[in-house]
N, C-alpha and C positions, 0 to 999 in steps of 0.2 A: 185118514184125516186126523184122528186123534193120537194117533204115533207121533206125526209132523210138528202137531200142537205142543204137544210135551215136549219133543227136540228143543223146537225155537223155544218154551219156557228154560228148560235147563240152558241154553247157548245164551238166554238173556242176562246182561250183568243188573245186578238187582239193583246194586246202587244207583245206577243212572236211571232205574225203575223209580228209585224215591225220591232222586230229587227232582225229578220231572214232575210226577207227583205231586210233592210239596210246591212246588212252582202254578200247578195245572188247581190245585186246591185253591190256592191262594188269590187265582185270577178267577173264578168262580165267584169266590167268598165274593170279589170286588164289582162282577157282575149283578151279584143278588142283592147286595147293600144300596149300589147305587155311589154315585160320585161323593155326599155329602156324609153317609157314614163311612165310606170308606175310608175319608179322607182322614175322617174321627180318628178311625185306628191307624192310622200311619201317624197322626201325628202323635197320639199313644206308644206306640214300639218307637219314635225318635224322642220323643221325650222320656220314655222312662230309659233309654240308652245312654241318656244325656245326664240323666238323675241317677246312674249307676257309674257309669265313668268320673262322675263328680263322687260318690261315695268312694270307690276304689282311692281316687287319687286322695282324699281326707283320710283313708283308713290306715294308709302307708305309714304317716308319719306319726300318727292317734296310736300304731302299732306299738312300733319302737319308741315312743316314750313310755308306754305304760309295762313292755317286758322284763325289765330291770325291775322293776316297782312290783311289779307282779311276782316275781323270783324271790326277790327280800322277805315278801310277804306270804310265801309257802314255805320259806327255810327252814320253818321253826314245827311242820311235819313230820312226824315220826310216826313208824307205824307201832301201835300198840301190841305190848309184849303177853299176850292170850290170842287163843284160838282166834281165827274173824271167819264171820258169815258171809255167804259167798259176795252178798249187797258190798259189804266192807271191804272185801278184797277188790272189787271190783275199782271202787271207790279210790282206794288210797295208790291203785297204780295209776290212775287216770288223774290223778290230783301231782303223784311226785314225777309222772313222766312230764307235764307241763312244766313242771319246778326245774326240771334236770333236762330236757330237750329243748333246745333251743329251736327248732323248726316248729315238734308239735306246739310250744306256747305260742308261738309265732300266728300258727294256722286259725289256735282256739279265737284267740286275742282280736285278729286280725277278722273273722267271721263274725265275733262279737260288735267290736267295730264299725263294720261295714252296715250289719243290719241297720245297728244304733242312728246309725246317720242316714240313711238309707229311709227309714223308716219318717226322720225328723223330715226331712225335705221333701217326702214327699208328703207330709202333712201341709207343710208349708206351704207348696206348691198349690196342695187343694183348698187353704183356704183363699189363695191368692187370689187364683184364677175361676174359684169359684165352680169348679173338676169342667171336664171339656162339653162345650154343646153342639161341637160338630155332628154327634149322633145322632143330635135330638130333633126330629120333624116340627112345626109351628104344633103348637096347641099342646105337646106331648104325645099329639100319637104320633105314627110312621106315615111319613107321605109316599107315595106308590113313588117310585124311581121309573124319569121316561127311558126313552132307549138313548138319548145323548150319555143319558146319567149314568146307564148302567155301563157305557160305552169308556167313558170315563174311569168309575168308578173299576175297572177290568184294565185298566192301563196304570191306574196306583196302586190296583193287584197284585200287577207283575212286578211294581216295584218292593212293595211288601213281600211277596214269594221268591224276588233273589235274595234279598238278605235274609230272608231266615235259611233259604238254601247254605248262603255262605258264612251262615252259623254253621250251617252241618259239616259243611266241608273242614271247616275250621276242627270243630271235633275231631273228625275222622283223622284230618293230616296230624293232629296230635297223636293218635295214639297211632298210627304210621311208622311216625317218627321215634315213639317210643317201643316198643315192635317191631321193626323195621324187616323181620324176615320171616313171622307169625303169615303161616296162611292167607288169615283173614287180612293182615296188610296187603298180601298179592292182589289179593281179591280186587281192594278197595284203589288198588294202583293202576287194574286193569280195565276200570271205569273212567269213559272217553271227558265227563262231565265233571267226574273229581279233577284228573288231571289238566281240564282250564278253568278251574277255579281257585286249584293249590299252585299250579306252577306261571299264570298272568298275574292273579292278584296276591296271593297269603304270603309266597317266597318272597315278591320286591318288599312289600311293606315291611315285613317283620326281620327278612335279614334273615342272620345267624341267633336270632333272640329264642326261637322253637326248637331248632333243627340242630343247633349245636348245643346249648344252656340248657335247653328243658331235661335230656335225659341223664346230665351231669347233677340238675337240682333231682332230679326221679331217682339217681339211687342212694344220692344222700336224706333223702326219704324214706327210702327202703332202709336204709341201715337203721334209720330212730325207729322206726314200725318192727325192727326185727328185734332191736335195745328193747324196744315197750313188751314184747311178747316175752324176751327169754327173762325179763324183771318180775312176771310171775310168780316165780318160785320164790324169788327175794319176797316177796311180800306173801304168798301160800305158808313160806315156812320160816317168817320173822320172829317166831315164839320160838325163841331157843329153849330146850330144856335143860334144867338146871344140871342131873347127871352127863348130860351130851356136854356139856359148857365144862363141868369139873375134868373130866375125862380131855377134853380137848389143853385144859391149862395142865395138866400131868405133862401130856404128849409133849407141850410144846415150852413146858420150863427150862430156863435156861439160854434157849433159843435168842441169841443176839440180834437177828435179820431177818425183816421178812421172809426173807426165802429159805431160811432157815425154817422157821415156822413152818411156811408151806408146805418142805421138802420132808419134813419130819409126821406133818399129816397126812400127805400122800401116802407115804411107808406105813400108815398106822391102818386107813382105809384101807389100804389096797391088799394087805397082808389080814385083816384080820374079817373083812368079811368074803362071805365064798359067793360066785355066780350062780344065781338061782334056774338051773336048766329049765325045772317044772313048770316055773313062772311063764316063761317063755311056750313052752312045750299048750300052754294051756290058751295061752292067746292064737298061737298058730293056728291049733287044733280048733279048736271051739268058740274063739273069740273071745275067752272071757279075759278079764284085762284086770290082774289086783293090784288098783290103785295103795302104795304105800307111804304113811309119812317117814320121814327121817330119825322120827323115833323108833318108829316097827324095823328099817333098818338097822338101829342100834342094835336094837335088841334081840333081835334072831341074828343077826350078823350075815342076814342074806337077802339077797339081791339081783336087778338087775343096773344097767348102766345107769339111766336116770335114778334108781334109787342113790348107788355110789356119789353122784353126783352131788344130789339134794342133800347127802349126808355130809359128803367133804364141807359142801359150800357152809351148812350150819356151824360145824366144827372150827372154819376158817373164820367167819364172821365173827363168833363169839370172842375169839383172840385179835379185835380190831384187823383184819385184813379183807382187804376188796377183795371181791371172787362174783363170778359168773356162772353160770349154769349153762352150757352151750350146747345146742341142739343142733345134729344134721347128720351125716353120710360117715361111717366108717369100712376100711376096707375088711371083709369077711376071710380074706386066706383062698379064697375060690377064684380070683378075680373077679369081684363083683364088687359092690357094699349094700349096706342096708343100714338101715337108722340107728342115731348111736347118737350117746351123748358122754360128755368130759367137764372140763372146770378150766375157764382162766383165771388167775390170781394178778393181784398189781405188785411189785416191789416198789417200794418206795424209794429203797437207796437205790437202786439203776434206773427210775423212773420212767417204767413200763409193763406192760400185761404181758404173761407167760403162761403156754397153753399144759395140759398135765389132764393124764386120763389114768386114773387111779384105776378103773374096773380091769385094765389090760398088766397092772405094773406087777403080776405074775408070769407075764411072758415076754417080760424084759423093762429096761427104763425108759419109760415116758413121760419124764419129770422136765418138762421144755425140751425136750428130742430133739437136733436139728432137722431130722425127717418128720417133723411130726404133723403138717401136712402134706405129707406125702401119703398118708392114709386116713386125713383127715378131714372132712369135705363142711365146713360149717355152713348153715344156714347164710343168706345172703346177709352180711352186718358191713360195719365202714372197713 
């Protein structure tokens, strides 16, 4: 019997567990309230649906007028040229990624926003209406609920417990959609309850607006969430120091072009520090991980990829040139890869980013290689 039991639980699809559930909750809830509160809360979940659709559509356009304004008015951030505490570093990437991404301002602005008004109206609302007394029994206590009431009260239940269902489903067919061949999508496609609630109601409504747009705006998301993360080290290691900044204007005197610059710091990195096997040898082994600046770089002239990296990008920056720090998968000679990082630089005069991994450029030119993702796997960016 308890064999049997566990079969049919594992053969059950859970999802059509929960939203049965949620459904089976909710006409209870309307059983035990009775017809006169219940009604309370439906007219609660349609009003504040109503007071939220109205903030959403005020927040759209409160957005984009205040982004540009908002932009102008962080231009004039710089990060401060000394050491920062980790508060500070945290601070000044969350301050210039809004300045410099146009989604995350968008998102900050746009939440901001929404509360803002969101917040107003339903003030408004409460003073208006004086907040709802569909709740409230005569005298302020609870009047007992007969059996019509509860009868009632259990049929605006069910109405209550499908829409919040068809919240869930909604969730769920988003991230479906975005996942679309994730286990857990199978899972949630293989529930008889999602599929007539995503494929009668959510597909006619919404169109192509989910199912084609959503994961086109999702990885121009990922790309700014991946820009915020590898701007780290731009902001970790903005305190250029003064012998690294001399040493970089030697390297690159003379130098007519960007790329000349670049190409002349590449060969200066890549030739004069050596790859630190130990360093490595000691994370494998034991875990331990020596965290180094750009300066400890300089000055032992030893390294690993991210150290090369953090050094190139200081050396570049200091001589007015954009550069990156780029994180993700190099290939290892074995056929495999393992984590590895390099530098893009921008040229001005071909106006474009050029990829360049200094830690390798002992084992040939990887100064924009035409192959050079072909062993080089970055992180997810635009």
């Amino acid at each position: 019997m308890t064999m049997v039991l566990a079969q049919q639980l594992q053969e059950m699809n859970w999802i059509n567990a929960l939203l049965i559930c949620i459904l089976l909750i909710s006409v209870l809830q309307g059983w035990a309230r009775g017809a006169s509160r219940t009604a309370g809360r439906l007219f609660t979940l349609v009003s504040g649906g109503i007071l939220s659709v109205v903030s959403i559509i005020g927040s759209v356009p409160l957005t984009i007028w205040l982004s540009p304004k908002v932009q102008d008015w962080l231009s004039s951030v710089t990060y401060p040229q000394r050491d920062m505490a980790t508060w500070e570093q945290v601070y000044y990437t969350i301050v210039t990624a809004i300045r410099d991404f146009p989604l995350m301002r968008f998102a900050v602005l746009f939440i901001i926003s929404y509360w803002l008004i969101r917040t107003v109206l339903g003030l408004l609302s409460a003073f208006l209406l004086g907040g709802s007394s569909l709740e409230r029994a005569p005298f302020g206590g609870r009047a007992r609920a007969s059996f019509l009431s509860r009868i009632i009260g259990a049929c605006i239940g069910t109405v209550i417990g499908t829409v919040r269902c068809m919240m869930m489903i909604v969730l769920l067919f988003i991230v479906v959609t975005l996942f679309p061949n994730s286990s857990f999508s199978q899972y949630v496609q293989a529930s008889t309850v999602y599929q007539q609630g995503a494929h009668t109601v959510i597909e006619p409504l919404t169109g192509d607006l989910i199912k084609e747009k959503l994961p086109v705006f999702t990885r121009s998301v990922e790309a700014e969430l991946n820009g915020i993360l590898q701007r780290k080290y731009e902001v970790i290691d903005a305190n250029i120091p003064q012998d690294i900044e001399l040493a970089a204007a030697k390297v690159t005197e003379g130098a007519g072009t960007d790329e000349e610059k670049a190409r002349r710091l590449y060969d200066w990195v890549g030739s004069r520090v050596s790859y630190d096997y130990g360093k490595v040898k000691d994370y494998e082994e034991r875990g331990d991980w020596h965290e180094q600046t750009p300066q400890m770089t300089f000055d032992t002239k030893k390294g690993v990829c991210i150290d090369y990296s953090r050094l190139y990008a200081v050396m570049a920056r200091s001589q007015g040139l954009k550069v990156k720090v780029v994180t993700g998968l190099g290939y290892d000679g074995r056929g495999g890869y393992g984590p590895h990082a390099w530098n893009e630089v921008y040229l001005t005069e071909k106006d474009k980013w050029i990829p360049l991994d200094s830690t390798w450029a002992q084992s040939g030119d990887w100064f924009n290689s035409p192959a050079f993702y072909d062993t080089h796997v970055p992180d997810k960016t635009a």
